[in-house]
N, C-alpha and C positions, 0 to 999 in steps of 0.2 A: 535701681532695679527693684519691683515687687517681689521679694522672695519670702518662698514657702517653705518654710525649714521643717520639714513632716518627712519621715523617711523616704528618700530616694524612690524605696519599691513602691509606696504611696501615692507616688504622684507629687513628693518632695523635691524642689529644684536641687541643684549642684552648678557648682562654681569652681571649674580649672582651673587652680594656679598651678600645676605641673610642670608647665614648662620654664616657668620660674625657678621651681624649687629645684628641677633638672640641671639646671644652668647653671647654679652656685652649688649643687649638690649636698643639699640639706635634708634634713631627717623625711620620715617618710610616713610622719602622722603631725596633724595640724598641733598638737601639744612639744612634739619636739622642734617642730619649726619657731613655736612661737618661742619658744627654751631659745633657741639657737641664735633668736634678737633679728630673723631673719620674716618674721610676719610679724605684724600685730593687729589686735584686733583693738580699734578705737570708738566709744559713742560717737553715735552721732543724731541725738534727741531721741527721745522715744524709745523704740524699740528698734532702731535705726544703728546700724554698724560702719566703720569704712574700713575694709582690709587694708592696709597696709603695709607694703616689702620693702627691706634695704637689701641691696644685692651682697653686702659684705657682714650681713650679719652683725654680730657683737662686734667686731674688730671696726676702728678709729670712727668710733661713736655712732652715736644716731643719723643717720639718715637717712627717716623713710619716706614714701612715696605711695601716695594712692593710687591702688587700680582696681578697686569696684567701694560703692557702697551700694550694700545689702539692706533695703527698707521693710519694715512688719516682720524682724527677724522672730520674734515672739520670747527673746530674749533682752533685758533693758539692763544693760552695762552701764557699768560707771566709768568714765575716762577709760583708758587704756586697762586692760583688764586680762589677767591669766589664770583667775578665778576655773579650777578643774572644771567642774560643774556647767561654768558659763561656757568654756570651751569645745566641752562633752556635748553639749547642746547643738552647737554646730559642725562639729571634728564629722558625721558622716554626710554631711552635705558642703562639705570647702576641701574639694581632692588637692591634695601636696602632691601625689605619687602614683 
């Protein structure tokens, strides 16, 4: 997906994971979900992202699962990343809640 990471009011896309995050009932802003081992946010060349969920969070390890990647994010992560900053960048266009 082409996404515009420009605020929401702008004309900035947005990305529901909601009913994810509803389901296991995890925090209710994209830094505490990523805290919680229940998203992450992974390069994927470029400026290119792939969200990433485990439904069980932190608990009996990794195992996450893609369901979107975000291209021309306008942000250029390094591997797995919880970098404030880089987060803050996309935390009001990737709804948790």
């Amino acid at each position: 997906m082409d996404f515009n990471p420009g605020a929401p009011a702008a004309g900035g896309d947005r990305l529901d994971i909601s009913d994810l995050i509803d389901f296991v009932g995890g925090s209710t802003d994209l830094a505490g979900v990523i805290a919680g081992g229940y998203v992450q946010l992974v390069a994927a060349g470029g400026t290119s992202v792939h969200i990433d969920f485990d439904s069980d969070g932190a608990l009996n390890g990794e195992s996450f699962s893609n369901v979107a990647t975000l291209q021309s994010t306008g942000v250029v992560p390094t591997q797995t990343f919880n970098d404030p900053a880089q987060v803050a960048a996309l935390a009001d266009n990737i709804i948790v809640s």
